[in-house]
C-alpha positions in Angstrom: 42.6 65.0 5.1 41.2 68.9 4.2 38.8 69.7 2.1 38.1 73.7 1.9 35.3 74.6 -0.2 34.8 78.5 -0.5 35.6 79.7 2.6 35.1 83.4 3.4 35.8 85.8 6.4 34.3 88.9 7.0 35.2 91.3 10.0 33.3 94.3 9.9 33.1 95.5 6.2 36.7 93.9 5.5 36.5 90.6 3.7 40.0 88.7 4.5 39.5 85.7 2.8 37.8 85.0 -0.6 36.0 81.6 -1.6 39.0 79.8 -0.3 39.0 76.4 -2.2 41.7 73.7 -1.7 42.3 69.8 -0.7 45.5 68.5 1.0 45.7 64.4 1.7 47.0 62.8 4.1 50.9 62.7 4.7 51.7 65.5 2.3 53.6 68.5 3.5 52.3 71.7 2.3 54.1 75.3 2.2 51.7 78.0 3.0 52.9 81.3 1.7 51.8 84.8 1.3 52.8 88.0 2.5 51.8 90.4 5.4 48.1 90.3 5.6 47.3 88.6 2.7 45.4 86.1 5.0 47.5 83.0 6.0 46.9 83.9 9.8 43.1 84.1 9.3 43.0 80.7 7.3 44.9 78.9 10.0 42.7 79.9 12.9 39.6 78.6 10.7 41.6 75.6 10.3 42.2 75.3 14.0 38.3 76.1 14.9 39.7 79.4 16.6 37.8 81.2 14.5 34.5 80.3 12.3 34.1 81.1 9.1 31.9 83.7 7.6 30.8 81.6 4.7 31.8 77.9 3.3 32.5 74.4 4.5 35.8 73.6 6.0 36.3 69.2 6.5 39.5 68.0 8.3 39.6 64.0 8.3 35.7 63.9 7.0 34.6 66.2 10.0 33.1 69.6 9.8 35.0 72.1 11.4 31.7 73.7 12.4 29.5 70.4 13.9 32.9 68.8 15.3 34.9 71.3 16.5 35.4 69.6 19.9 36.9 66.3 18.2 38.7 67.8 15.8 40.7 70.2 17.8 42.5 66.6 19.7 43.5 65.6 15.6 45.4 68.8 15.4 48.9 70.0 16.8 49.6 73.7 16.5 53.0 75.3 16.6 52.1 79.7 16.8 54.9 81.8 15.5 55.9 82.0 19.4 55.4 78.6 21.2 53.5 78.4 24.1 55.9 77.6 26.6 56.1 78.0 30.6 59.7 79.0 30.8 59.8 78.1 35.0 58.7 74.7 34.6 61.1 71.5 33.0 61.3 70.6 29.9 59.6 66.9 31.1 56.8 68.3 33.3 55.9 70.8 30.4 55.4 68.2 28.4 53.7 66.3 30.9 51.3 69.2 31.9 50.5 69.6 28.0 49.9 66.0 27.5 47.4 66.2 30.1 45.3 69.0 28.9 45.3 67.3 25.9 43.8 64.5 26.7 46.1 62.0 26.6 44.9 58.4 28.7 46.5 58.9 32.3 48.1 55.7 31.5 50.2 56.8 28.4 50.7 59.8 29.7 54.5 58.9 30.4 55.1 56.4 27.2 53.8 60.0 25.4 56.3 62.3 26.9 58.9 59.8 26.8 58.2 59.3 23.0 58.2 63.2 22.1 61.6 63.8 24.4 63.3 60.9 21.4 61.4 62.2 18.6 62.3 66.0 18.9 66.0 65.3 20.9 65.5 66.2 23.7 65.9 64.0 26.1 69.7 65.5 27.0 67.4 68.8 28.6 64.5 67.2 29.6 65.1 68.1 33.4 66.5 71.8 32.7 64.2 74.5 32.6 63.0 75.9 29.6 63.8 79.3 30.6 67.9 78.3 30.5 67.5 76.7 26.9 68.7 78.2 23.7 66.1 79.3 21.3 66.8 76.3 19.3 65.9 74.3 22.0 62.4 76.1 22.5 61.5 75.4 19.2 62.1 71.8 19.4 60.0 71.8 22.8 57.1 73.8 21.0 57.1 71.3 18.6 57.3 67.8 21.1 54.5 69.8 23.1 52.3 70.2 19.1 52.7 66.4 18.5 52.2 65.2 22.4 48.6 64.0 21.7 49.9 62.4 18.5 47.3 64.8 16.2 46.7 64.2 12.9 47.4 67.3 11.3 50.1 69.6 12.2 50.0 73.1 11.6 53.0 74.9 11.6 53.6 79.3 11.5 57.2 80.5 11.2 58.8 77.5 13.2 62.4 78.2 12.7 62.0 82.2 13.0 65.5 83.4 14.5 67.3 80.0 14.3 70.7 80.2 14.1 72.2 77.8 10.4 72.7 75.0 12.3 69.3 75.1 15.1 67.6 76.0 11.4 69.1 72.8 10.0 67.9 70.6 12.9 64.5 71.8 13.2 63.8 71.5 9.2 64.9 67.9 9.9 62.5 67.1 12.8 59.6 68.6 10.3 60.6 65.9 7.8 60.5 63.3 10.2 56.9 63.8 11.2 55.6 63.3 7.3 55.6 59.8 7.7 53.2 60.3 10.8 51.3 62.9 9.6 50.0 65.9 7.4 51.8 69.1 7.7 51.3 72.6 7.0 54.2 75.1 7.1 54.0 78.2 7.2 57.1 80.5 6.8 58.6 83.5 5.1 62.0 81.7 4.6 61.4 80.4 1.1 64.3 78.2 0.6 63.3 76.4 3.9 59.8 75.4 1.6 62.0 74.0 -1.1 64.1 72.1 1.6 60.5 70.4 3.5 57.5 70.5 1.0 56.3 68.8 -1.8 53.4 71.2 -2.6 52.6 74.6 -2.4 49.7 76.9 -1.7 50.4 81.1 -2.5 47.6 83.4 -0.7 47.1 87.0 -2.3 44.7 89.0 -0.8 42.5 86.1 1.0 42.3 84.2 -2.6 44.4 81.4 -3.3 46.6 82.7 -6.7 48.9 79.1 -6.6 48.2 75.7 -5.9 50.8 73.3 -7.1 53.2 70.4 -7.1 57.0 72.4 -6.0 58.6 70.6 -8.7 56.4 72.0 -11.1 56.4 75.8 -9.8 59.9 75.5 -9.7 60.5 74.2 -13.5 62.7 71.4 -12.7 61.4 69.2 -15.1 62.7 71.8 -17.5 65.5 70.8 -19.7 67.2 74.1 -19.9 68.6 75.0 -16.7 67.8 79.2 -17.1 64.3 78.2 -17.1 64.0 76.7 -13.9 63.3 79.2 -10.8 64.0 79.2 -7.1 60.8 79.7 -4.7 61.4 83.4 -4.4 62.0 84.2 -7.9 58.8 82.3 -8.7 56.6 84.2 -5.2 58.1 87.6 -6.5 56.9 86.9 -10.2 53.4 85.9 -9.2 53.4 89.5 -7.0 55.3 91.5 -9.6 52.2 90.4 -12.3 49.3 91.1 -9.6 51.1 94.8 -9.5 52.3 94.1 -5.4 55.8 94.3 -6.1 57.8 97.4 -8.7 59.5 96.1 -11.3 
């Protein structure tokens, strides 16, 4: 589904990313993790063909990012850190309104909304406006409004940022229902919410990729002796604590 081959982003004299190399397949859920400026927010807009690349090649579903743009902007669904949402309007002519500049045929365009409205539950608020619903609520429209045009890869940054326990619980379970639809990458600080959704995990460190690996295997669970196995943060602190980012 993505093939990244050496990717590198300059601005200025300040090289964010590093001969960024990976490949995610189809259907796979992928946490994307790093800290503050290590690059995750720069890789993601190359991904999304908001920003170009310096240097390297960059294929989502066998199309260049670069020659293709255009096309593959309508394969992907992006959920930013704070969704995009006209807090005035419904939650059903949102949705409507972002089907449309999507794209999607005239003639589907009430089959689509009516879809997303099941998929993310929401079809209880669909004619309240977005302004009156809980943050929970907003999240779960962000994401209908990502997956409206039914992309192929969804990107996700920091999706259940301020969730209460039980709005956190609900949205983690959406995410898990799109797998079967799609490939997903996640992108969060809240580690144990990666351990809860992904299968596979990708560690940035100063716009090189340090990690790339199964989450069963980073997390030793195949290990017989229980004191060996890690959680996510142990593990994301270790990695830091050996490049010298974090005191011992």
């Amino acid at each position: 589904m993505i093939t990244s081959k050496n990717i590198t982003k300059y601005f200025g004299s300040f090289q964010a990313l590093k001969d960024v190399s990976f490949q995610i397949n189809k259907g796979e859920i992928v946490g994307f993790l790093g800290q503050n400026g290590a690059g995750k927010t720069t890789l993601m807009r190359i991904l999304t063909s908001y920003l170009p690349a310096s240097s390297g090649s960059m294929m989502i579903d066998g199309q260049d990012i670069i020659r293709n743009s255009l096309s593959i902007r309508k394969k992907i669904g992006y959920l930013p850190e704070t969704p995009p949402l006209y807090i005035d309007m419904t939650v059903r002519d949102y949705l409507k309104f972002a089907a449309e500049i999507k794209d999607v045929p005239r003639h589907r365009l009430n089959l689509q909304v009516d879809k997303v409205l099941e998929e993310c539950e929401l079809a209880a608020v669909k004619a309240k406006t977005i302004r009156t619903l809980s943050k929970g609520y907003k999240q779960r429209v962000g994401i209908a409004q990502a997956i409206i045009h039914e992309p192929r890869l969804l990107i996700l940054d920091e999706p259940t940022n301020g969730l209460d326990p039980i709005q956190n619980l609900q949205v983690r379970k959406l995410i898990k229902n799109l797998k079967d639809e799609r490939t997903v990458i996640l992108s969060t600080h809240i580690l144990s919410e990666i351990e809860q959704i992904a299968k596979r995990v990708l560690i940035i460190r100063s716009g090189q990729i340090i990690v790339d690996d199964d989450l069963d295997v980073i997390l030793g669970k195949n290990q017989k002796d229980p004191s060996k196995r890690l959680s996510l943060e142990e593990f994301f602190v270790k990695c830091h604590i050996k490049n010298g980012d974090v005191d011992e």
